[in-house]
C-alpha positions as CSV (number, residue, x, y, z in Angstrom):
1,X,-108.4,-2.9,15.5
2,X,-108.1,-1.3,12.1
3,X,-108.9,1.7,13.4
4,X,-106.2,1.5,16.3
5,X,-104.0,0.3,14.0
6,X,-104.3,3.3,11.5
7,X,-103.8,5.6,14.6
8,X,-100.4,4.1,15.6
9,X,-99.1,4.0,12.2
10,X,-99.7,7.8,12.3
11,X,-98.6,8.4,15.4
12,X,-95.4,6.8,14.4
13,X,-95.0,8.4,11.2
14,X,-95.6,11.5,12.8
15,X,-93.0,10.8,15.6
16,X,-90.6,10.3,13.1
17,X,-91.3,13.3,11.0
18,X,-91.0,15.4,13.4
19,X,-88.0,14.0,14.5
20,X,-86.5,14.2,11.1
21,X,-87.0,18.2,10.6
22,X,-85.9,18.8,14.6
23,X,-84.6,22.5,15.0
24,X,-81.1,22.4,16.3
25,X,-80.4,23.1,19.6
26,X,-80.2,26.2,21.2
27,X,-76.7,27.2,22.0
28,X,-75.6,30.5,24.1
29,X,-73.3,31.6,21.3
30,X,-74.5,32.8,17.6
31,X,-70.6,32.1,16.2
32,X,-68.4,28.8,17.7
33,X,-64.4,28.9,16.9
34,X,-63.1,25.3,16.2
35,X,-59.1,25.7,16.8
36,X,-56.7,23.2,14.9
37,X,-53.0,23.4,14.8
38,X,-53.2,21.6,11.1
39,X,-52.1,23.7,8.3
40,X,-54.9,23.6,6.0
41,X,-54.6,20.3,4.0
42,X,-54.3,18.2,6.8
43,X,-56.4,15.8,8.9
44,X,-57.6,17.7,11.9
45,X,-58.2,20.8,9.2
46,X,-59.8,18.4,7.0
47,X,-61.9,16.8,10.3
48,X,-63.1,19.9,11.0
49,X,-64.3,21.8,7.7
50,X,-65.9,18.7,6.8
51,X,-68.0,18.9,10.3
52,X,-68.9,22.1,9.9
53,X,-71.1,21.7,7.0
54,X,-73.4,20.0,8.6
55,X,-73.0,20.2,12.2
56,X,-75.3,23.4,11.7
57,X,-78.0,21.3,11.8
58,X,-77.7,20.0,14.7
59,X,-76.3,23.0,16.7
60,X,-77.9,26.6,16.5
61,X,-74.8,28.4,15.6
62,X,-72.2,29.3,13.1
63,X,-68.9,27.5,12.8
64,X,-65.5,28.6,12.0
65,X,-62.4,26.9,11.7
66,X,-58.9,28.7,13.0
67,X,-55.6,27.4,11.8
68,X,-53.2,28.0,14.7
69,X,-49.9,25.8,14.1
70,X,-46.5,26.5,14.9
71,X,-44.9,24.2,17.7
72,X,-46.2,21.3,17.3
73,X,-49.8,22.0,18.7
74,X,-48.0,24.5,21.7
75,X,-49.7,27.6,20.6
76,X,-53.1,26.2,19.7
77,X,-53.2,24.6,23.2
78,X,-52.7,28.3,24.7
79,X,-54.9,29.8,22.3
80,X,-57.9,27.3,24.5
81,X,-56.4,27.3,27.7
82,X,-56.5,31.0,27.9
83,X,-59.9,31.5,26.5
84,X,-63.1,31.6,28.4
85,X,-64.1,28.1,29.2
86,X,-68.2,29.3,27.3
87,X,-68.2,26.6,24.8
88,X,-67.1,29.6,22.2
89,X,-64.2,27.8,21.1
90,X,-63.1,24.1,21.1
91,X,-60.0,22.3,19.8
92,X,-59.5,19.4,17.1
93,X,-57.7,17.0,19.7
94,X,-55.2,14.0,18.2
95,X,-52.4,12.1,19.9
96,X,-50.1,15.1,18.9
97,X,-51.4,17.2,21.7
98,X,-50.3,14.9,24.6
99,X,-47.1,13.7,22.5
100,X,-46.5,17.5,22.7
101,X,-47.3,17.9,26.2
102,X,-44.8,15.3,27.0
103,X,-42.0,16.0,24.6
104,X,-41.3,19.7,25.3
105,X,-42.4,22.2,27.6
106,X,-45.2,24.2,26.4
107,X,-46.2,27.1,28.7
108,X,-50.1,24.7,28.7
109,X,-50.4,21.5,28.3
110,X,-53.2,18.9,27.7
111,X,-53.9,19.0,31.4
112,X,-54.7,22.3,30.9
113,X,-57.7,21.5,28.6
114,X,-61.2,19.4,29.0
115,X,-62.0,16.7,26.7
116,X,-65.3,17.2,25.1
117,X,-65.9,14.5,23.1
118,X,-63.9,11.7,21.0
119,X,-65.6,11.6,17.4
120,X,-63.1,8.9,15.8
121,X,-60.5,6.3,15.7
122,X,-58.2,7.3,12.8
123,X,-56.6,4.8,11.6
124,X,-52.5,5.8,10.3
125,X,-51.5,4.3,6.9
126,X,-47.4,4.3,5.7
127,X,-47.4,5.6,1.5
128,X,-45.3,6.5,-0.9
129,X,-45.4,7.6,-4.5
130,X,-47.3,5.5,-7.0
131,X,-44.4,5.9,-9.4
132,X,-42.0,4.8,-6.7
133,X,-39.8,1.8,-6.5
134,X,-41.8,0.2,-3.1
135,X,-44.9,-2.4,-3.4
136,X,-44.2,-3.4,0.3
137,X,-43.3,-2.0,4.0
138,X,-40.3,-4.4,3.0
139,X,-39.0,-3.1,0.2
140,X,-39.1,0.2,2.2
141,X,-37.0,-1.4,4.7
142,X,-35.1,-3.2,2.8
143,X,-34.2,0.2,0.9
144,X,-33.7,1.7,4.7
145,X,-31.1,-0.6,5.6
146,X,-29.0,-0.4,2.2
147,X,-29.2,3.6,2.0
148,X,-30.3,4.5,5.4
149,X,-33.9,5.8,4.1
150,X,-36.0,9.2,4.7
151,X,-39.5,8.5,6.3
152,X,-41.9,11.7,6.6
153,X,-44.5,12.3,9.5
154,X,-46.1,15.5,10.5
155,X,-45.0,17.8,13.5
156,X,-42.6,16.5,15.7
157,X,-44.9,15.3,18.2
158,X,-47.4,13.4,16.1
159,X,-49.0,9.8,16.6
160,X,-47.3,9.6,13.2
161,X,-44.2,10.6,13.8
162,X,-43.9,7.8,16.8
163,X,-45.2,5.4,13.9
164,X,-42.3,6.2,12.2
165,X,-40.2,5.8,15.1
166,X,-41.4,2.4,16.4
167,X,-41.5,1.2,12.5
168,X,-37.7,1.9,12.9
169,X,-37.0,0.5,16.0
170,X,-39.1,-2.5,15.4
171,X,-37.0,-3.1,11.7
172,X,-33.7,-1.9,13.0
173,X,-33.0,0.7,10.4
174,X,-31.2,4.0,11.3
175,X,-33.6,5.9,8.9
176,X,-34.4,9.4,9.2
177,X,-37.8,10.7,10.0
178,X,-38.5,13.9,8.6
179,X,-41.2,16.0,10.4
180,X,-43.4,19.2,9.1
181,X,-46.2,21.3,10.3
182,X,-48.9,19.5,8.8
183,X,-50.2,16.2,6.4
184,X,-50.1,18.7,3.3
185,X,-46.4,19.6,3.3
186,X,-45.7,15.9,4.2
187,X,-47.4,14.9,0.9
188,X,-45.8,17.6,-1.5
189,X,-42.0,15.7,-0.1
190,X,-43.2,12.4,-0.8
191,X,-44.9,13.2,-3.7
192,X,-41.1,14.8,-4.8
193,X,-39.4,11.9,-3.8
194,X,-37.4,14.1,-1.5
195,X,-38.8,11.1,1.4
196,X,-38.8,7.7,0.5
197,X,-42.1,7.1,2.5
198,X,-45.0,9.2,4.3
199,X,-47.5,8.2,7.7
200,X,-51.2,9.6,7.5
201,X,-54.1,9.4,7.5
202,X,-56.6,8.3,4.6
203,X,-58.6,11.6,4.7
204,X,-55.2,13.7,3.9
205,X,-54.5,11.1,1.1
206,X,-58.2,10.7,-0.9
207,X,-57.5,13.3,-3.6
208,X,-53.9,11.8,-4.4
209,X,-55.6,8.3,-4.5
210,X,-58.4,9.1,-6.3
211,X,-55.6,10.4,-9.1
212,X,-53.4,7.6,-8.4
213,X,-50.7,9.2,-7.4
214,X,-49.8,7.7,-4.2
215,X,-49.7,4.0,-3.3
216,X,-50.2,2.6,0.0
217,X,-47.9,0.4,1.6
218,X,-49.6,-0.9,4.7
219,X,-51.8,0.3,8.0
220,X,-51.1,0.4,11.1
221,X,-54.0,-1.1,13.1
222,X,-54.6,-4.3,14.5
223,X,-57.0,-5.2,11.3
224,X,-57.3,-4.5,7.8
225,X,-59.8,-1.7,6.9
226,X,-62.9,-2.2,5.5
227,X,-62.7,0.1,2.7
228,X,-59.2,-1.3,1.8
229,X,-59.4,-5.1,2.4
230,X,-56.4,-5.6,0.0
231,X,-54.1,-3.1,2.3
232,X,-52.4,-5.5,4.7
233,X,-51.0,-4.3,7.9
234,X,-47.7,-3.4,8.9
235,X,-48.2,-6.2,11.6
236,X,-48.8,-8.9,9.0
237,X,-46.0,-7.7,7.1
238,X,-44.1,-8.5,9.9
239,X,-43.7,-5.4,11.7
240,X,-45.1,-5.3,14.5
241,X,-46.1,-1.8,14.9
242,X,-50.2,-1.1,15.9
243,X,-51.0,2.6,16.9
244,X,-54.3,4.4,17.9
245,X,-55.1,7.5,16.5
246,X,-58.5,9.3,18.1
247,X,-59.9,12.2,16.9
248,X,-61.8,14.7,19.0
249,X,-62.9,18.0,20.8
250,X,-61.9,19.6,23.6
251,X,-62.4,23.2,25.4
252,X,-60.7,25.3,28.2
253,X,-61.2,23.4,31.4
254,X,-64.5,24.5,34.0
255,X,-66.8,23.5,30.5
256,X,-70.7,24.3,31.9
257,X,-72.5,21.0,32.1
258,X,-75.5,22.9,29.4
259,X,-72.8,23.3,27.3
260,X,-71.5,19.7,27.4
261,X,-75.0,18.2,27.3
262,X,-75.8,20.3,23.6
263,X,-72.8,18.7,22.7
264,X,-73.3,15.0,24.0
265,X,-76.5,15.4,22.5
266,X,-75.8,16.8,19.1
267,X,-72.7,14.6,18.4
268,X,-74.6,11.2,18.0
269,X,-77.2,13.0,15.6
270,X,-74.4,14.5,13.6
271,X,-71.9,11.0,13.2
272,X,-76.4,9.1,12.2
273,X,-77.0,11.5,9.1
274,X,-76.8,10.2,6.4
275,X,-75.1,12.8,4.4
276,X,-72.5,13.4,6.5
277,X,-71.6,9.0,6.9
278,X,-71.1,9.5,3.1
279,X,-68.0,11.9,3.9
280,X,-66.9,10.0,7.0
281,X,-67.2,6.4,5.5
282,X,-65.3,7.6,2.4
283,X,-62.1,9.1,5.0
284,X,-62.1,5.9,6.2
285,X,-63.4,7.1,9.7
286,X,-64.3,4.3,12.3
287,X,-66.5,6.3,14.5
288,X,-65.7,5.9,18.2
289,X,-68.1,8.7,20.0
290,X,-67.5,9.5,23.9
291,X,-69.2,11.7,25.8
292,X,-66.5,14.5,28.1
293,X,-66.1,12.0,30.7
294,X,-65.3,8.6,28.6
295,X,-63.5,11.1,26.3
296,X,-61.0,12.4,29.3
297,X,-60.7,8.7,30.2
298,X,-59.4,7.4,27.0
299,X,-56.8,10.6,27.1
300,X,-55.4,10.5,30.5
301,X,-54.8,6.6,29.7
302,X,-53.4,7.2,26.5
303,X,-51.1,10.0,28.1
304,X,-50.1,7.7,30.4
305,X,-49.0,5.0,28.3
306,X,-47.4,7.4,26.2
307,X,-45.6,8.4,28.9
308,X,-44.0,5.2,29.7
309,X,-43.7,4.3,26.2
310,X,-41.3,7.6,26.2
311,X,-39.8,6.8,29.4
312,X,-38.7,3.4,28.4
313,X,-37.4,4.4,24.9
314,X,-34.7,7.2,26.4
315,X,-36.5,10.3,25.1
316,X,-37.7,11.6,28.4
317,X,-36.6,11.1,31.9
């Protein structure tokens, strides 16, 4: 029994070693193009250099990121739809691709693209400037409605921007929402004062809160967040304002199913190591994977109810 004993344990331990030093997949491309239409400094830029570091070790190939912004996610949206559907290039994929989908007419659309995977839920927080006069999304609100009030959201079509706009609806304040290309130019206004009050994301934020320069005022997800048990949500402060943010990949559409498989594979491996949960878990990241076919299920039903959300608000017919 000892002696069986003895062999199991090694057996084990050499299951698990071997497992530990895997070699990473092979892949059919030496060098892999991850688009985002962030400038650099915001969260999908952010999301995605901080991937690459050690995704590596999990996929046989190199990594590079591409900043492609300019209308609102429209260009990076035709820089995939127009490239070979290889798996040689994906897309950082938020809210803001659909919203931009839906709100203008960009020559290719979300429709035009295959979700890979979703990675995370990314959970939207409203701050201001630590030196500023607001403790509270009231106070905010209550400034909004004496001096009508500048609130800051990145491009147009963001999940954050339709934060913004529901926080205003919801408080009946005429404020204005200010919108830029990215979470970094939203922070230098708010930082300024030029706005009264910024939406984004706690990745985009850790350097100014490490250095106590910003303050948060509230989040806007159905429950507080672990790391920040003190934060209350907009919600409890009597807003009732919740959004979803996910975070993901996606590539041209006609993805081969090899390609999708590395991917589905590598994914789960990548979100268990250890090294990279410290950087996740310090963003605040809830991860949330789904494989290409969960992950175009959560986006045609978010696009849908994004959609009638639109409809019902007057922007779109």
């Amino acid at each position: 029994m000892r002696k069986l004993a003895a062999a199991l344990a090694f057996a084990v331990f050499g299951f698990g070693a071997g497992s530990a030093s895997a070699e990473p997949a092979a892949y059919p491309h030496k060098v892999v193009t991850l688009v985002t239409h962030s400038s650099p400094g915001g969260g999908s830029d952010i999301f995605l250099r901080e991937m690459v570091k050690h995704l590596g070790k999990y996929i046989n190939a190199t990594f590079i990121v591409e900043n492609v912004s300019g209308g609102s996610g429209a260009r990076a949206m035709s820089r995939l739809a127009t490239s070979k559907p290889d798996g040689s290039v994906f897309y950082a994929i938020t809210p803001t691709y659909i919203y931009t989908s839906l709100l203008s007419k960009p020559p290719h659309t979300y429709r035009d693209l295959q979700p890979l995977a979703i990675v995370f839920a990314d959970p939207e927080v409203l701050y201001t400037r630590a030196d500023g006069p607001y403790q509270s999304v009231k106070d905010l609100i209550d400034h909004a409605r004496k001096a009508r009030g500048r609130f800051g959201a990145a491009n147009p079509a963001s999940l954050e921007r339709q934060a913004a706009e529901r926080l205003k609806a919801v408080a009946k304040v005429n404020a204005a929402v200010v919108s830029h290309e990215g979470g970094g130019d939203l922070m230098i206004n708010v930082l300024n004062g030029t706005l009264d009050a910024g939406v984004g994301e706690i990745q985009e934020l850790r350097a100014q809160l490490a250095g106590k320069k910003v303050r948060l005022l509230g989040v806007f997800t159905e429950q507080r967040l672990a790391d920040f048990p003190d934060l209350p949500t907009v919600k409890e402060q009597g807003f009732d304002v919740v959004v979803h943010k996910f975070r993901g990949l996606a590539g041209p559409k006609g993805l081969p199913a090899d390609v999708i498989a590395v991917w589905e594979k590598a994914l789960p491996q990548l979100l268990a190591d250890p090294e990279y949960k410290k950087v996740y878990g310090q963003e605040s990241l809830i991860v949330d994977f789904r494989g290409s076919a969960q992950a175009t299920e959560l986006v045609n039903g978010f696009a849908t109810e994004a959609e009638a959300f639109l409809k019902e608000a007057g922007v779109i017919k």
